[in-house]
DRENDO-1510 file (C-alpha; in Angstrom, 1 decimal, always signed):
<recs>
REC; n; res; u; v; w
REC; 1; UNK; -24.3; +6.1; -13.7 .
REC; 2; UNK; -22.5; +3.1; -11.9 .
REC; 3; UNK; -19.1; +3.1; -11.8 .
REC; 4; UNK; -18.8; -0.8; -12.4 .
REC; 5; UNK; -20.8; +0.9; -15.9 .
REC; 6; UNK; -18.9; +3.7; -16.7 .
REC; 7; UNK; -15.5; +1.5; -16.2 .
REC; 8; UNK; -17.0; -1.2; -18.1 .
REC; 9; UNK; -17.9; +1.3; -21.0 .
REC; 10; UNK; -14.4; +3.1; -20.6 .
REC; 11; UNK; -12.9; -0.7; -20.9 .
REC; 12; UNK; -15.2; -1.7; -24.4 .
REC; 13; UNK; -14.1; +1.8; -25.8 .
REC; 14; UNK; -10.7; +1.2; -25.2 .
REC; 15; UNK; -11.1; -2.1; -26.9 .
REC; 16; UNK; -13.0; -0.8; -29.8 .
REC; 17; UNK; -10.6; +1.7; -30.5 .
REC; 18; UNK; -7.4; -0.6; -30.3 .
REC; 19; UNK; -9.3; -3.0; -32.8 .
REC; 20; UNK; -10.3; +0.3; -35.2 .
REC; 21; UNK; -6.7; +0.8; -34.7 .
REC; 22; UNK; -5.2; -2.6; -35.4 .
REC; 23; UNK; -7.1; -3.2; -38.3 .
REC; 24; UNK; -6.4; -0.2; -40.0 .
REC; 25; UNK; -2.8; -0.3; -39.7 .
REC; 26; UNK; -2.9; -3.9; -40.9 .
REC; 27; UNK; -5.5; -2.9; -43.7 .
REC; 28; UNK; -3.4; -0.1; -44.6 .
REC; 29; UNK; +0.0; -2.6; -44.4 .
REC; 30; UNK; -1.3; -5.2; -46.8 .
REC; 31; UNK; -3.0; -2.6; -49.3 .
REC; 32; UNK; +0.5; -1.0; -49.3 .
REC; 33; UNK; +2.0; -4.2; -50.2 .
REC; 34; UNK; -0.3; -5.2; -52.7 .
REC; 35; UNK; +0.1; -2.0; -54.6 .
REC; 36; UNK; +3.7; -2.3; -55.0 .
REC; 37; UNK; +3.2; -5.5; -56.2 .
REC; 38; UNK; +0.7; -4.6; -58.3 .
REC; 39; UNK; -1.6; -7.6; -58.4 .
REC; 40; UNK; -5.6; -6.7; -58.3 .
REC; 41; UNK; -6.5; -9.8; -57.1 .
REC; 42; UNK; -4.1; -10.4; -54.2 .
REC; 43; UNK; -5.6; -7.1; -53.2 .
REC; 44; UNK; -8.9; -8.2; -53.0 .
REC; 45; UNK; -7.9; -11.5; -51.7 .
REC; 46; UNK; -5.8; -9.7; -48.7 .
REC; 47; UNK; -8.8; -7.4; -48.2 .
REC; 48; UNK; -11.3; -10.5; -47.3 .
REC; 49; UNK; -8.6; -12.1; -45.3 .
REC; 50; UNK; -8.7; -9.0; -43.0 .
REC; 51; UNK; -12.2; -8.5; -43.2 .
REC; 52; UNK; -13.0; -12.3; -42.2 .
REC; 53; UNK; -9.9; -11.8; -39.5 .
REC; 54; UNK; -11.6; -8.9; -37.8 .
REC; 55; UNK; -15.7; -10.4; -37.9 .
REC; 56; UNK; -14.6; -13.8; -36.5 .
REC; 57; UNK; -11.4; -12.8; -33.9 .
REC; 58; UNK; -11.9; -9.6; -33.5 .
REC; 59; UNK; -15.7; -9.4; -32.7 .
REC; 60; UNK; -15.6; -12.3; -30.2 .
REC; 61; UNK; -12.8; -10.7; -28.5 .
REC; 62; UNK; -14.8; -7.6; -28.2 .
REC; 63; UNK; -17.8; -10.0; -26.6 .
REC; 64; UNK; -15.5; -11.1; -24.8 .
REC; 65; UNK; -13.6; -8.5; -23.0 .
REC; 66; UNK; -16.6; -6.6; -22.4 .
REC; 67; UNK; -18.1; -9.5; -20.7 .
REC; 68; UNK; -14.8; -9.6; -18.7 .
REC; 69; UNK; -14.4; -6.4; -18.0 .
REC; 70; UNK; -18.4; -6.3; -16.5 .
REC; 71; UNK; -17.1; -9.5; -14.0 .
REC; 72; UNK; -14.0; -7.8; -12.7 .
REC; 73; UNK; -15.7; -4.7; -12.5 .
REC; 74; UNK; -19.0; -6.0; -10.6 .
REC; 75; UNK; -16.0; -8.7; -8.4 .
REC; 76; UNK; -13.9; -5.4; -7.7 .
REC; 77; UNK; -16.5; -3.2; -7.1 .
REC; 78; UNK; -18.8; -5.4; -4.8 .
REC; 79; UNK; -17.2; -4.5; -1.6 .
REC; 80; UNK; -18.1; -1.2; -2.2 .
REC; 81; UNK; -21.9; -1.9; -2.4 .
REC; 82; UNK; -21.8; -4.0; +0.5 .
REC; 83; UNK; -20.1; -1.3; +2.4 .
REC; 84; UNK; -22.5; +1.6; +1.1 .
REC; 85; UNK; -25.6; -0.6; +1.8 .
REC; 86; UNK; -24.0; -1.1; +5.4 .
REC; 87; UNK; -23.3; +2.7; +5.5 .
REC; 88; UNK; -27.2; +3.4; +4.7 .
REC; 89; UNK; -28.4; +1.6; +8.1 .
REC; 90; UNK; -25.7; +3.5; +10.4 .
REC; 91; UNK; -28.1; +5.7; +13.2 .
REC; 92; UNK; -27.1; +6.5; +16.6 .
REC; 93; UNK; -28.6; +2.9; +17.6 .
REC; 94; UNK; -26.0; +0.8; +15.0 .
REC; 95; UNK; -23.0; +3.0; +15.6 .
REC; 96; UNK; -21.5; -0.1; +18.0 .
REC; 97; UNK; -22.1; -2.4; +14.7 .
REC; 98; UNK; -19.0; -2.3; +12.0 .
REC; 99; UNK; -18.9; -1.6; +8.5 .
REC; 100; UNK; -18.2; -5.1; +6.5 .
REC; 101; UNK; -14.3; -4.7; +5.3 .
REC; 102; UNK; -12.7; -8.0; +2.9 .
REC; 103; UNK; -9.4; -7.9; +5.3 .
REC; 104; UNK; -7.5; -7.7; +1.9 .
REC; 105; UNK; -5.6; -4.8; +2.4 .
REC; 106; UNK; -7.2; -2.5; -0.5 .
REC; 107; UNK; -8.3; +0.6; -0.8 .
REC; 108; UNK; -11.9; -0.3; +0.1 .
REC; 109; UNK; -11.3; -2.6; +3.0 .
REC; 110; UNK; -8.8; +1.0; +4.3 .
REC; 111; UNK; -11.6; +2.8; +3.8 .
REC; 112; UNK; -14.0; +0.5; +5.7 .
REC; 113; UNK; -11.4; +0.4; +8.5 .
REC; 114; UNK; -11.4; +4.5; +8.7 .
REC; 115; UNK; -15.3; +4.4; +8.5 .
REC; 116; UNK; -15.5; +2.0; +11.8 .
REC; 117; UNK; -12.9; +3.9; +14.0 .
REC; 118; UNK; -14.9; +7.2; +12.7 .
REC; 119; UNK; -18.2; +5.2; +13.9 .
REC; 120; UNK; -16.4; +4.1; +17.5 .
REC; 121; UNK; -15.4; +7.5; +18.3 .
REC; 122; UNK; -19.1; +8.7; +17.4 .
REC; 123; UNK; -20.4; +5.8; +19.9 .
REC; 124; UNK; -18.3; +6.6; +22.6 .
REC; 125; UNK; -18.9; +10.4; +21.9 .
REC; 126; UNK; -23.1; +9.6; +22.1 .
REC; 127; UNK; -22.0; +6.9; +25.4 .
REC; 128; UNK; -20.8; +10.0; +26.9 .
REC; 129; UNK; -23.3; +12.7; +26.1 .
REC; 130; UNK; -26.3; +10.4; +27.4 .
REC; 131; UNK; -24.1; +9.7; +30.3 .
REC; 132; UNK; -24.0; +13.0; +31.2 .
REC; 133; UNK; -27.3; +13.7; +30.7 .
REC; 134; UNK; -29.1; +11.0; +32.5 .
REC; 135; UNK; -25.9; +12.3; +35.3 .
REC; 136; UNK; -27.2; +15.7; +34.9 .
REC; 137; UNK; -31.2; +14.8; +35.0 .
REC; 138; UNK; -30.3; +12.7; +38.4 .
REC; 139; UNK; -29.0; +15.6; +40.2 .
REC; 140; UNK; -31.2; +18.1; +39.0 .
REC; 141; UNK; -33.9; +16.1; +40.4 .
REC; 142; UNK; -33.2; +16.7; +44.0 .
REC; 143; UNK; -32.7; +20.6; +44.6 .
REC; 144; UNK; -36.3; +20.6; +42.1 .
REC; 145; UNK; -37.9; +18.8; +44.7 .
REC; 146; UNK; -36.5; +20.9; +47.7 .
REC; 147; UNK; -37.6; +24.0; +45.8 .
REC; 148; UNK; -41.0; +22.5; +44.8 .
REC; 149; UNK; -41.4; +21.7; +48.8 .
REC; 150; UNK; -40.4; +24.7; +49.7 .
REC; 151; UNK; -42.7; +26.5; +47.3 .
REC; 152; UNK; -45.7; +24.3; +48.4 .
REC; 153; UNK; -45.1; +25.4; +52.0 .
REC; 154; UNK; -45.2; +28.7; +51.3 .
REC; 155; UNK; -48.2; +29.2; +49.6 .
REC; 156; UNK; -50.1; +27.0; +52.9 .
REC; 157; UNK; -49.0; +29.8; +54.8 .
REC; 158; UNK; -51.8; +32.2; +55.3 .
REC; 159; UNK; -50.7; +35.0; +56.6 .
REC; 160; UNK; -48.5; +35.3; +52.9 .
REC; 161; UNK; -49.0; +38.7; +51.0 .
REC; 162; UNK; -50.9; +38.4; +47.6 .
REC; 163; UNK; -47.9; +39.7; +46.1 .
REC; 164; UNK; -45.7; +36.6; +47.4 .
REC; 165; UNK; -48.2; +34.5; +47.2 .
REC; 166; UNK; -48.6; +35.4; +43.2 .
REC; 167; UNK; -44.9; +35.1; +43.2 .
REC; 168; UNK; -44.7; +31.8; +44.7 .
REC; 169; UNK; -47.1; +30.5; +42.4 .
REC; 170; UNK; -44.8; +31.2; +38.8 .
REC; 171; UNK; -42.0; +30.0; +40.9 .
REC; 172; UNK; -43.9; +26.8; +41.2 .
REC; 173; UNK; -45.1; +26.5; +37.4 .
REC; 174; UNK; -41.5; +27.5; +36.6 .
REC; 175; UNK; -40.3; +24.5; +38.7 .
REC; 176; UNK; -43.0; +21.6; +37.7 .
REC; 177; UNK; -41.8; +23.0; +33.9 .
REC; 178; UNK; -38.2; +22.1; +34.9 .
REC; 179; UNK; -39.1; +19.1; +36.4 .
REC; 180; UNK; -40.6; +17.6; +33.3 .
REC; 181; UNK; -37.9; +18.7; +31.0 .
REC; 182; UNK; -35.7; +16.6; +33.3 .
REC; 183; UNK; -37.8; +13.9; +33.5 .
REC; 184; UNK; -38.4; +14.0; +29.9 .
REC; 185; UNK; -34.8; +13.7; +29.4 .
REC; 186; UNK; -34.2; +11.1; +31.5 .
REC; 187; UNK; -36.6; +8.9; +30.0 .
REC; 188; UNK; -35.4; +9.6; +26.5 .
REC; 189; UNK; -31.9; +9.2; +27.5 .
REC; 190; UNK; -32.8; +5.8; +29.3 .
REC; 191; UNK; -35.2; +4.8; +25.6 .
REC; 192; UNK; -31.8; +5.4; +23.5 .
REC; 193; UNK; -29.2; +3.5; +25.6 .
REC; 194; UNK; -32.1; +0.7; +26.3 .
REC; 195; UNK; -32.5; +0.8; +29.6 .
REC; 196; UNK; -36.2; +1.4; +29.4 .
REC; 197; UNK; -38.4; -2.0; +29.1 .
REC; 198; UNK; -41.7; -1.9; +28.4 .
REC; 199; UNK; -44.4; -4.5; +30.1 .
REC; 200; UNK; -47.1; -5.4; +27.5 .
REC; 201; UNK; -50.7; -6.8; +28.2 .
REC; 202; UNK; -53.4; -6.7; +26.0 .
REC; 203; UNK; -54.6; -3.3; +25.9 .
REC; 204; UNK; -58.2; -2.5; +24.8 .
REC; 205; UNK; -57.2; +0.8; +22.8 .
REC; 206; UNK; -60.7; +2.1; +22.2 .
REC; 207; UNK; -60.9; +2.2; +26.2 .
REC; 208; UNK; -58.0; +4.6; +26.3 .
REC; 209; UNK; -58.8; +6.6; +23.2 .
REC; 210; UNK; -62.6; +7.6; +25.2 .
REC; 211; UNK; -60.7; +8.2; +28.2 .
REC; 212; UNK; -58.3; +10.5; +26.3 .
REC; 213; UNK; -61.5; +12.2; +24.7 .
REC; 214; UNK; -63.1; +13.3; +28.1 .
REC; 215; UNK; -59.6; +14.8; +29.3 .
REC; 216; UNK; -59.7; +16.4; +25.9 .
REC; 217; UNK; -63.0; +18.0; +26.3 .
REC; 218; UNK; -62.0; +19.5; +29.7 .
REC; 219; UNK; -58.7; +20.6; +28.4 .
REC; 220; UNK; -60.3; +22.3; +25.9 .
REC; 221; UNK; -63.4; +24.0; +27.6 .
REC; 222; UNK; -61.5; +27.3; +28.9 .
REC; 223; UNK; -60.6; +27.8; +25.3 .
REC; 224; UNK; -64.0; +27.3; +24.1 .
REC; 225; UNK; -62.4; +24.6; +21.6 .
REC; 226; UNK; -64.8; +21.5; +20.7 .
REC; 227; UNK; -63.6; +18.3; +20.5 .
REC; 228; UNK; -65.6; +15.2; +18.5 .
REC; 229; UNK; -65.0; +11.6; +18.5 .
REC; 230; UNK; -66.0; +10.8; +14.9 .
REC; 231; UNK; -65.2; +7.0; +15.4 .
REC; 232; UNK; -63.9; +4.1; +17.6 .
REC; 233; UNK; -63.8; +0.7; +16.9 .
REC; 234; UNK; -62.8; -1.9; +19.1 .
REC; 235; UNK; -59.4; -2.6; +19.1 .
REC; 236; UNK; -57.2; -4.9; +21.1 .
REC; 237; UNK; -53.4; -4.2; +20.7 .
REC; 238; UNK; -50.4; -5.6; +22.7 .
REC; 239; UNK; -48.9; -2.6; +24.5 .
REC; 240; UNK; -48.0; -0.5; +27.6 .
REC; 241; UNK; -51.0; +0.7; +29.0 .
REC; 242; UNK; -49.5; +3.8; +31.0 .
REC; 243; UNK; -47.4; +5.0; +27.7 .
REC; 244; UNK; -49.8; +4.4; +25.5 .
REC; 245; UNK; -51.9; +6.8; +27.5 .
REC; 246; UNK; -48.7; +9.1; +27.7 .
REC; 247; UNK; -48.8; +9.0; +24.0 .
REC; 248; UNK; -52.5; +9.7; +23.2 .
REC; 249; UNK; -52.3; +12.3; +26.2 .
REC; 250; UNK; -49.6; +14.4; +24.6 .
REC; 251; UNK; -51.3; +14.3; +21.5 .
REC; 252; UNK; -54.5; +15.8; +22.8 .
REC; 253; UNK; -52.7; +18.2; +24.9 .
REC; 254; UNK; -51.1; +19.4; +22.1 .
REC; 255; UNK; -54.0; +19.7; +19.6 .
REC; 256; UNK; -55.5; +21.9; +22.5 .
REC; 257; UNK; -52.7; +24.0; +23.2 .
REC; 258; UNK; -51.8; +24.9; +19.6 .
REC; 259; UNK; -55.4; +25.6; +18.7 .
REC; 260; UNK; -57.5; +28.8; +18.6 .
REC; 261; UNK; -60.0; +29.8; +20.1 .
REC; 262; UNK; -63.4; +28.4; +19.0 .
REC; 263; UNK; -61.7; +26.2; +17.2 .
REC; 264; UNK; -62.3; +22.5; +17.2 .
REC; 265; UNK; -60.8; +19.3; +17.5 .
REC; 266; UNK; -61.6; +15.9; +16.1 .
REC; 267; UNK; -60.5; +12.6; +16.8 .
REC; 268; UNK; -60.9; +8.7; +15.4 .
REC; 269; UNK; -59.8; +5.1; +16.0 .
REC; 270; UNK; -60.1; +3.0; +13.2 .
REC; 271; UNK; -59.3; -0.5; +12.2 .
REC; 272; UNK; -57.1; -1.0; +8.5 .
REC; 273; UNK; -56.3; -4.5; +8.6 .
REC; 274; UNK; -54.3; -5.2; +10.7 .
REC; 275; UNK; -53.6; -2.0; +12.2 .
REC; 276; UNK; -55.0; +0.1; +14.3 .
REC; 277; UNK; -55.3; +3.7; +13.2 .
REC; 278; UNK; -55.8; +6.8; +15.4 .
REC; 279; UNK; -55.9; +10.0; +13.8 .
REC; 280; UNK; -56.3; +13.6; +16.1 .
REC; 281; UNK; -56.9; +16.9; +14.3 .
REC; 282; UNK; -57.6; +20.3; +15.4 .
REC; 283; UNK; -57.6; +23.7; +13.6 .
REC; 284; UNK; -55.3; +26.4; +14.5 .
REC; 285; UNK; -52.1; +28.0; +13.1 .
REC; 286; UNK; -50.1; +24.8; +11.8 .
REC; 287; UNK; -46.6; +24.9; +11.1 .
REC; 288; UNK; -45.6; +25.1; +7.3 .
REC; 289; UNK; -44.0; +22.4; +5.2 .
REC; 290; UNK; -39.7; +23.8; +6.3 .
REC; 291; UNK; -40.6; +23.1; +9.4 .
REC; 292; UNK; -42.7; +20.0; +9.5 .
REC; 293; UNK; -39.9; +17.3; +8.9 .
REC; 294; UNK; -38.5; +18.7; +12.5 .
REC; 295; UNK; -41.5; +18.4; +14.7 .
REC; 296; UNK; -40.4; +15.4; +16.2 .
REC; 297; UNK; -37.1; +16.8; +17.2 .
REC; 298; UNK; -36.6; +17.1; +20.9 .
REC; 299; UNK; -36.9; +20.6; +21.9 .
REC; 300; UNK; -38.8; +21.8; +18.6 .
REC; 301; UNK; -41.2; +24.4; +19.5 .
REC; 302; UNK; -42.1; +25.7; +16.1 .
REC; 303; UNK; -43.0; +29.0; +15.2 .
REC; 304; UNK; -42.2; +30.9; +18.2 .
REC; 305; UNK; -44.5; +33.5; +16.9 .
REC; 306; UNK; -47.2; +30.8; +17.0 .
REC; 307; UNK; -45.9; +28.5; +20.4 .
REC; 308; UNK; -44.6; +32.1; +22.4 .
REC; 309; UNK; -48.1; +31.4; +24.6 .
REC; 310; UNK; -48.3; +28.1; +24.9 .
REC; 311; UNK; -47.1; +25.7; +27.9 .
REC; 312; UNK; -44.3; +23.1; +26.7 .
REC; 313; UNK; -41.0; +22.1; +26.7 .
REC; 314; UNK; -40.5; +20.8; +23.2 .
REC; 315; UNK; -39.9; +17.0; +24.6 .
REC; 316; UNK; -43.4; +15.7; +24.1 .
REC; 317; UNK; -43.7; +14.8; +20.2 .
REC; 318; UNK; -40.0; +13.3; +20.6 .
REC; 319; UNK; -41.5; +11.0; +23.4 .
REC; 320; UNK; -44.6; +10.1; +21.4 .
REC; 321; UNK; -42.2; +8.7; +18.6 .
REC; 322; UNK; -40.4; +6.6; +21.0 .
REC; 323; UNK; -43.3; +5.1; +22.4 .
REC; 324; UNK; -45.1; +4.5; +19.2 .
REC; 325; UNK; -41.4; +2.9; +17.9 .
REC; 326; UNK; -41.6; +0.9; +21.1 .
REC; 327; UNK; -44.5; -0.8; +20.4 .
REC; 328; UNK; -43.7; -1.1; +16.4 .
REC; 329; UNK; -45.8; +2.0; +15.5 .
REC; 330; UNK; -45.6; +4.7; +13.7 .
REC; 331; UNK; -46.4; +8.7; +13.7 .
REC; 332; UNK; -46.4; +11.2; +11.6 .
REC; 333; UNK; -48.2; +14.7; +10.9 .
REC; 334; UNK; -49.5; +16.3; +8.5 .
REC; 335; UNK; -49.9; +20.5; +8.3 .
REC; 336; UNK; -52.1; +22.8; +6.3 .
REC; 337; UNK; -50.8; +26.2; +8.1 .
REC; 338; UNK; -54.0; +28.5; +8.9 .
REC; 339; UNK; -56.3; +25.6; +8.7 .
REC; 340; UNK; -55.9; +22.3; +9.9 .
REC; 341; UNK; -53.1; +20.0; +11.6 .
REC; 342; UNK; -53.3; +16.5; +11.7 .
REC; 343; UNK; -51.5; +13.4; +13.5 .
REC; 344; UNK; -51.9; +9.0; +12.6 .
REC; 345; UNK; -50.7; +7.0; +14.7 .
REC; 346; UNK; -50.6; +3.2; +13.6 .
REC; 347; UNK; -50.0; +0.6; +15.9 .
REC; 348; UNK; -50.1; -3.3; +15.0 .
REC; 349; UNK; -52.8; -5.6; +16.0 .
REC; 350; UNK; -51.2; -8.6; +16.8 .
REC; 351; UNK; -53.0; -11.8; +14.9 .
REC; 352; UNK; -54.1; -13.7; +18.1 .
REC; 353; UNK; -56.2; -10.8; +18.9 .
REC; 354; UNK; -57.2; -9.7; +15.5 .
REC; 355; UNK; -60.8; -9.7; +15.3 .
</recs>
């Protein structure tokens, strides 16, 4: 229940009982009096006179208190809504945009002065953690490359034992690992603080989706995993043609890599509407229902038991939501654990080339 309701049903209470209590005590009053007096009729006469004092005073003043209770209520308590509706939209995007506060001096507008320097010390707390970590991805970038260089140099040598050689080589998958957790963060850390801007052309989507099938098919070969393209339609969207193919890549990567073996993987584009639909499922060992509403948390690797063996740095599923927000998308995935996994993407197909 509202508050404005329960004080408005607190206030008619209040007034019901005072008028119970008023006209008793004057019922009782002038049945006292007329009882001394002894007169029938005045008795009756004095009952009616209360009785028609009560129906056409007291009644309406009911009416109308509640009725004034209900404004001042709903005037009192509108700051309130205003600021809770604000309060509903705060992300780590808004926390630079204040709560609304009257500038009366109340209790609310305190409140809604507390609330925005609790909101400014969280921005400047997120300004500093993405400074540091696009700082931290900038310098890590350098002694990666060194070591990659040094690594590739290495293994040209010839003369270089198996042993070193073998060794070499995990260093190497070791450092390209690092080096796209860095560069995954950077790019993440650049999306939040928008320093990212994305060039869009008309992108024939069908194009990339059959381009993203025949990586598919060889990514999936050593596993023995096969991979169907039940359905493209032609679709022209307005987009970024190099993340768009990040995004449907990452998919596909994953839908391999989380697989089993023999197991199979089907993908479709499809045109609802006015949007463009593309849906990728594979079999495998899913992820159950705790753990779904996380996936697209950066650095969520699921069930270790299930993601122990395969290649990944948790980053990709946080950059496919970016890049489908980017481009006024949306993603989302669906789990039946032991049997199928499933991800939509929908992406708008602007009207002037809407087919």
């Amino acid at each position: 229940m509202r508050i404005r309701t329960r004080l408005t049903l607190w206030y008619a209470a209040v007034l019901a009982v005072s008028l119970l209590l008023i006209s008793g005590s004057a019922y009782h009053e002038l049945a006292e009096q007329m009882e001394r007096s002894h007169k029938v009729q005045p008795i009756r006469h004095a009952v009616y006179e209360a009785s028609e004092i009560i129906f056409h005073v007291g009644l309406p003043a009911i009416v109308l208190g509640l009725a004034g209770g209900w404004w001042l209520t709903r005037r009192t308590l509108r700051p309130l809504a205003e600021l809770t509706k604000a309060a509903k939209g705060i992300d780590e995007r808004t926390l630079s945009r204040p709560l609304p506060h009257s500038g009366n001096g109340d209790e609310l507008d305190e409140l809604a002065v507390v609330l925005n320097m609790t909101q400014a010390r969280l921005h400047e707390s997120f300004k500093r953690i993405h400074e540091f970590t696009l700082h931290a991805s900038h310098e890590l970038k350098t002694p990666l490359t060194v070591l990659r260089g040094e690594l590739e140099t290495a293994l040209r040598d010839e003369d270089l034992p198996a042993a070193q050689r073998e060794r070499a080589l995990s260093q190497l998958d070791e450092v390209e690992r690092l080096s796209k957790i860095v560069d995954g963060l950077a790019l993440l850390t650049k999306a939040d603080t928008g320093q990212v801007k994305l060039k869009k052309d008309a992108i024939e989507l069908d194009e990339l989706v059959r381009d993203i099938y025949a990586d598919a098919i060889i990514l999936a070969e050593p596993a023995g995993v096969k991979v169907d393209l039940a359905a493209c339609d032609l679709i022209t969207v307005m987009g970024n043609a190099h993340r768009l193919r990040q995004l449907l890549l990452n998919l596909a990567d994953n839908a391999v890599k989380y697989n089993e073996a023999g197991g199979s993987i089907s993908m479709e584009l499809r045109r609802v509407k006015d949007t463009a639909r593309f849906a990728i499922a594979n079999t495998g060992p899913g992820i159950s229902a705790d753990l779904l509403p996380r996936v697209f948390d950066r650095f969520f690797r699921g069930d270790p038991a299930h993601s122990a063996d395969a290649d990944g740095c948790g980053l990709g599923l946080s950059i496919a939501q970016w890049i489908a927000d980017a481009h006024g998308g949306t993603i989302q995935m669906e789990s039946v654990p032991g049997k199928l996994t499933s991800v939509t993407l929908n992406l708008p197909i602007p009207s002037q080339v809407s087919v």
